[in-house]
MMTF fields as JSON, N, C-alpha, C and O atoms, coordinates in Angstrom:
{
  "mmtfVersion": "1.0.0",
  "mmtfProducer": "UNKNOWN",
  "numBonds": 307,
  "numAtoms": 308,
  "numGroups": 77,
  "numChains": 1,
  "numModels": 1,
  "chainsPerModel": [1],
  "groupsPerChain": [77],
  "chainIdList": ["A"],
  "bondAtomList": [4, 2, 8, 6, 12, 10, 16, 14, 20, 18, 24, 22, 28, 26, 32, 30, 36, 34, 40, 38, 44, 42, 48, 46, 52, 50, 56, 54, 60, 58, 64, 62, 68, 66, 72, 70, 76, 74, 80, 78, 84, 82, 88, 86, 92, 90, 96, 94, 100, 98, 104, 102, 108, 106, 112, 110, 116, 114, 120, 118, 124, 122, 128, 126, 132, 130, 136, 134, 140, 138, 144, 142, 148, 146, 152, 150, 156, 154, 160, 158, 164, 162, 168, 166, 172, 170, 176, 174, 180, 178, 184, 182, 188, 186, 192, 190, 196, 194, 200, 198, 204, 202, 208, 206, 212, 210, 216, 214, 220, 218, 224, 222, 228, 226, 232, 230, 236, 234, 240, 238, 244, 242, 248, 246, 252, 250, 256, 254, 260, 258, 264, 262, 268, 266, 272, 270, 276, 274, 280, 278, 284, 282, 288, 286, 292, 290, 296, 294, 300, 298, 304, 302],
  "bondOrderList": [1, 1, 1, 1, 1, 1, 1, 1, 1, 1, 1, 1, 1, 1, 1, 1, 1, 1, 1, 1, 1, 1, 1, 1, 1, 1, 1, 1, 1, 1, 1, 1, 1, 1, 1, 1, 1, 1, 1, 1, 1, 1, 1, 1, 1, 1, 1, 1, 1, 1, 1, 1, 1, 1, 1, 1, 1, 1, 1, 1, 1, 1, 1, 1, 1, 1, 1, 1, 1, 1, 1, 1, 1, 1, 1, 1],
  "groupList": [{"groupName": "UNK", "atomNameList": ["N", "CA", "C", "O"], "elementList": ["N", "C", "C", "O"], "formalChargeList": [0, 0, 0, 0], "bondAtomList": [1, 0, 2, 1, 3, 2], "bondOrderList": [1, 1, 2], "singleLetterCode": "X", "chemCompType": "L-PEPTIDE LINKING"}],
  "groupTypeList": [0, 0, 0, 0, 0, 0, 0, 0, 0, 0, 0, 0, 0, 0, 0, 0, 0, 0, 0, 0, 0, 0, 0, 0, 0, 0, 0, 0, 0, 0, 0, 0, 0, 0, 0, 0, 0, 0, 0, 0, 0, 0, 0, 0, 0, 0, 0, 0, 0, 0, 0, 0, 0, 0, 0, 0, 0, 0, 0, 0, 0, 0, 0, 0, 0, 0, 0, 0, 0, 0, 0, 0, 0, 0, 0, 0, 0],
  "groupIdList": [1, 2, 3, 4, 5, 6, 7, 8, 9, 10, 11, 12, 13, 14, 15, 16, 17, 18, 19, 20, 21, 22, 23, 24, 25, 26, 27, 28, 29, 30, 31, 32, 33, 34, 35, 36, 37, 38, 39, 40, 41, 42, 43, 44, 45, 46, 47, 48, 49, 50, 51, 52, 53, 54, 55, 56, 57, 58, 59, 60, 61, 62, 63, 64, 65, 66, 67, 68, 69, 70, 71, 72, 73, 74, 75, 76, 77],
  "secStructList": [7, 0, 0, 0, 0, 0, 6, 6, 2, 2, 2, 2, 2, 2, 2, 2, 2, 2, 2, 2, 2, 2, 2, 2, 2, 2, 2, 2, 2, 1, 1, 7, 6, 6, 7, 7, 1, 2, 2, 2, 2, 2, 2, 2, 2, 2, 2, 0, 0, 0, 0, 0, 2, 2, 2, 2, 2, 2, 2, 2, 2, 2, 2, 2, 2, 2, 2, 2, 2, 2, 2, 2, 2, 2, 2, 2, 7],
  "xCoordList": [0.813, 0.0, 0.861, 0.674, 2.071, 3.129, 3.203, 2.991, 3.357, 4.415, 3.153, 3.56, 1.82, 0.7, 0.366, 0.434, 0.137, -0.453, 0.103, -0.112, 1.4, 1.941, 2.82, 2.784, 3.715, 4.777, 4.644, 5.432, 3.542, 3.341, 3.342, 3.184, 3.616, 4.064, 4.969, 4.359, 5.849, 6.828, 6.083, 5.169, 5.444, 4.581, 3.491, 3.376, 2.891, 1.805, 2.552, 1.963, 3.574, 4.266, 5.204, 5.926, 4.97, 5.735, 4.566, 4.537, 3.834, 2.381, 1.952, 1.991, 1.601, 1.303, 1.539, 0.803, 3.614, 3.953, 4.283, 4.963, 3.593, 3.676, 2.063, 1.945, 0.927, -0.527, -0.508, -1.143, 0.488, 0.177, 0.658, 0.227, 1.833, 3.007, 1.537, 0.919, 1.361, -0.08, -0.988, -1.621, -1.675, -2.594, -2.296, -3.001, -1.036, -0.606, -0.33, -0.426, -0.018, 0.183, -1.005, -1.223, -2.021, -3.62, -4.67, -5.599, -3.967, -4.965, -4.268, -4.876, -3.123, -2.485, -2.539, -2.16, -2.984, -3.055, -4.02, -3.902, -5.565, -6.945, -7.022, -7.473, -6.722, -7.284, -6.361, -5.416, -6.846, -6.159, -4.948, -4.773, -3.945, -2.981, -2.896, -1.72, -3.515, -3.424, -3.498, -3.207, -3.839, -3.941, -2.459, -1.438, -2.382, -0.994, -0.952, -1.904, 0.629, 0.894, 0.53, 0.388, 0.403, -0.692, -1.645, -1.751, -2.567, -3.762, -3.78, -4.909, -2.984, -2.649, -2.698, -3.607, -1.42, -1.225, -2.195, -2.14, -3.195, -4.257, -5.346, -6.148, -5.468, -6.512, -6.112, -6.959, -4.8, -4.215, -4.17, -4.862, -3.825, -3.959, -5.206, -5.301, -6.065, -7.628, -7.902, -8.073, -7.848, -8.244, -7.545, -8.171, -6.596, -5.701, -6.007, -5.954, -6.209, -5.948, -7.866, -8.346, -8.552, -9.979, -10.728, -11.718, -10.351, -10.891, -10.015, -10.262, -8.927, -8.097, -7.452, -7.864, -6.276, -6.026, -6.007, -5.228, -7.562, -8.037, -8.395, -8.539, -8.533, -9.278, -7.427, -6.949, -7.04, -5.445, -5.257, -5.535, -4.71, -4.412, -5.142, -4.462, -6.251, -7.108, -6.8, -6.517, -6.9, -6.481, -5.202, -5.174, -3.756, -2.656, -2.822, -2.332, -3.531, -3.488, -4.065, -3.604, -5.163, -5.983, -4.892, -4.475, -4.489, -3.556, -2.694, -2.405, -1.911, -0.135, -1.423, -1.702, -1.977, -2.811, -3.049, -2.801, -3.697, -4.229, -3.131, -3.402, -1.978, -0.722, 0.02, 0.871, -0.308, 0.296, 0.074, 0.811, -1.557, -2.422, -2.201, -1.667, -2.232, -2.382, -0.458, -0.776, 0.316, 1.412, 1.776, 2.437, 1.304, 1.317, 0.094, 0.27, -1.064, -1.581, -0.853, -0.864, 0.046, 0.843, 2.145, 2.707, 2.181, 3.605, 3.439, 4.358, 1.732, 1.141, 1.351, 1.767, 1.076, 1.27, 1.9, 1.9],
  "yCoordList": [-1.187, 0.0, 1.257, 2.326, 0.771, 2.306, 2.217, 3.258, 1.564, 2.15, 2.437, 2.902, 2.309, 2.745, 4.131, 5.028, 4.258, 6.002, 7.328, 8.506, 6.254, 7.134, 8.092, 9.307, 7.37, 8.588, 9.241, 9.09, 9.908, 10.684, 12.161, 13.138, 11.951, 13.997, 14.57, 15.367, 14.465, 15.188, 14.911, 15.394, 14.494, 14.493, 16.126, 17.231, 15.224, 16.926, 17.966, 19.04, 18.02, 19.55, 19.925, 20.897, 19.152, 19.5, 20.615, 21.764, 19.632, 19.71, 21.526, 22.622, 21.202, 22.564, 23.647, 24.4, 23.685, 24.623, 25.204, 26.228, 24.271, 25.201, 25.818, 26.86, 25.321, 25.259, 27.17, 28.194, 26.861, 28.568, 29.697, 30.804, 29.384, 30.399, 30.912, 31.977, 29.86, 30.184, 30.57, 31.262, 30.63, 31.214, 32.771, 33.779, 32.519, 34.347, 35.441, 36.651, 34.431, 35.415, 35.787, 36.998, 34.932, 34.96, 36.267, 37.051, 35.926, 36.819, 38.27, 39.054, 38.493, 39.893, 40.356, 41.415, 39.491, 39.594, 40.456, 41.474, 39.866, 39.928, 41.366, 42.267, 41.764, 43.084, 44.183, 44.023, 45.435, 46.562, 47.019, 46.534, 48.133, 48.275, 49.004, 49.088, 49.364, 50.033, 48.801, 49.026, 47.516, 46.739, 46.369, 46.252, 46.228, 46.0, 44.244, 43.57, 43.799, 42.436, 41.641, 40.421, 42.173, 41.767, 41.05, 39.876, 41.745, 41.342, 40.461, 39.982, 40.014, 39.091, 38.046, 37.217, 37.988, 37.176, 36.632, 35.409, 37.28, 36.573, 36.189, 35.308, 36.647, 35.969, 34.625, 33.77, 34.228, 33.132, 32.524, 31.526, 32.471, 31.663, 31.148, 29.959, 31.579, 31.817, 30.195, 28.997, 30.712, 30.379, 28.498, 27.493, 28.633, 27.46, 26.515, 25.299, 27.267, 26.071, 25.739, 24.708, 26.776, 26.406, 25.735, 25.115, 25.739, 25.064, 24.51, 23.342, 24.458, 23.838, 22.365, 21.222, 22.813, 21.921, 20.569, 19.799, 20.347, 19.26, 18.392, 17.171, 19.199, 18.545, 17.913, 16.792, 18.72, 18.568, 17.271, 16.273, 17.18, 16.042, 14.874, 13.857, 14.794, 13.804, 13.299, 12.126, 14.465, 13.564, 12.759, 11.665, 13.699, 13.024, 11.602, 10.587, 11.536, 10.577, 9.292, 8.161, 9.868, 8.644, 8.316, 7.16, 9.059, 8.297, 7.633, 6.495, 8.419, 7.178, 6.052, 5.645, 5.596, 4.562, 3.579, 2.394, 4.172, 3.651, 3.372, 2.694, 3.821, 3.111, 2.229, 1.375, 2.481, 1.187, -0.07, -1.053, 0.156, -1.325, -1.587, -2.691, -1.362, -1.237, -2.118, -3.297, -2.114, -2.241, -3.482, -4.275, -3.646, -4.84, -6.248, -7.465, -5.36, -6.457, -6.714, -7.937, -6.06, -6.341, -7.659, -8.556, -7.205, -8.288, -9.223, -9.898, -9.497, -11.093, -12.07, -13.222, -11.585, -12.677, -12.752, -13.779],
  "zCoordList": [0.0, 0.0, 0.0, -0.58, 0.972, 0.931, -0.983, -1.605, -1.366, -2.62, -3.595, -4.66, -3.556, -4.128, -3.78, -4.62, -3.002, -2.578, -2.142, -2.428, -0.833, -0.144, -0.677, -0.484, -1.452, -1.776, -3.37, -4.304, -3.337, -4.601, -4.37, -5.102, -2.87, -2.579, -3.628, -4.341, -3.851, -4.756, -5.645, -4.977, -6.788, -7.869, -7.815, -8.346, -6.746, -6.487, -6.14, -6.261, -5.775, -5.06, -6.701, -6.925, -7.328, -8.631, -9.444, -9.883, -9.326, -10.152, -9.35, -9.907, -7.995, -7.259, -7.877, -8.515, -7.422, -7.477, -8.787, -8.871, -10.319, -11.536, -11.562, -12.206, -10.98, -11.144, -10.22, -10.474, -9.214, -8.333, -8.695, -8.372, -9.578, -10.331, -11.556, -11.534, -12.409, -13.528, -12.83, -13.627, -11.599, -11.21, -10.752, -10.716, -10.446, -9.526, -11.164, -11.367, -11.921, -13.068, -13.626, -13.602, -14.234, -14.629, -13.431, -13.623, -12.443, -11.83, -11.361, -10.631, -11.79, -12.023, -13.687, -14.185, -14.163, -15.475, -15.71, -16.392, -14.841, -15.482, -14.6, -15.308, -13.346, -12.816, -13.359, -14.131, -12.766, -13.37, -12.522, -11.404, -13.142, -13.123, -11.616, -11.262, -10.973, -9.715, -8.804, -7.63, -9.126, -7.999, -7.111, -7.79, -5.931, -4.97, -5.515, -5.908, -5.355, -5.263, -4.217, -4.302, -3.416, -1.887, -2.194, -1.838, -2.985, -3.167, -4.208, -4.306, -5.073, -6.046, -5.255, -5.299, -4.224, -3.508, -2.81, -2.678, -2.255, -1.228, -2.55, -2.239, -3.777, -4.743, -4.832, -4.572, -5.201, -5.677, -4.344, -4.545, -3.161, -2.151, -1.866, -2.167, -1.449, -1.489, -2.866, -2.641, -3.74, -5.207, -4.804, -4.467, -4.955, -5.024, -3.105, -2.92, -2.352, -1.08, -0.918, -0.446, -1.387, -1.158, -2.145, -1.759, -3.758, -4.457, -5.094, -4.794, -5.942, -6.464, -5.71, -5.904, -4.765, -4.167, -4.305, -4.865, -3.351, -2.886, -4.249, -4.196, -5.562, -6.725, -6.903, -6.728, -7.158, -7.54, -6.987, -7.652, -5.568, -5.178, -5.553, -5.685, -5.736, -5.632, -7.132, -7.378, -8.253, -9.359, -9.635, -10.198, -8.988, -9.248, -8.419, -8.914, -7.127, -6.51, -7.313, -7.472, -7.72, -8.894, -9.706, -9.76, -10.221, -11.825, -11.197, -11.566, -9.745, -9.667, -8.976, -10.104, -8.46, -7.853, -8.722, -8.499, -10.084, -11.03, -12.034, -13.025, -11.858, -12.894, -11.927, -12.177, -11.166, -9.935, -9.853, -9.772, -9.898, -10.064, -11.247, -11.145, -12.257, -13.846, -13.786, -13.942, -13.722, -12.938, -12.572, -13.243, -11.429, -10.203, -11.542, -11.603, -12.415, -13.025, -13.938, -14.076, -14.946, -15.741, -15.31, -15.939, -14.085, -13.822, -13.122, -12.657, -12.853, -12.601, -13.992, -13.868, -15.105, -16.074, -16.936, -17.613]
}
């Protein structure tokens, strides 16, 4: 089970930290030119730990799970 689920942290923190860099840019992108980097910053935090995230993990988690098993059935026969 460890080598199925557990260690796919570095996968998602790969994945994360290009998904928050594209979000901090997109949303300094879209408002206007008087806005502070502050407030960039708390859109993209906000944005990414309350809805993103949790979807995030859950998919990378599905695929390494699902190439695992996919995997382990390949090298039964």
């Amino acid at each position: 089970m460890r080598n199925i689920g557990v260690e796919f942290g570095s996968a998602c923190g790969d994945r994360g930290s290009v998904h928050r860099a594209v979000t901090a840019v997109q949303t300094r992108y879209q408002l206007f030119g008087g806005v502070q980097l502050s407030v960039v910053g708390l859109i993209s935090r906000q944005s990414i730990i309350l809805e993103l995230g949790p979807l995030l993990t859950g998919l990378v988690l599905t695929g390494r799970v699902g190439a695992r098993i996919t995997a382990e059935i390949g090298r039964c026969g």
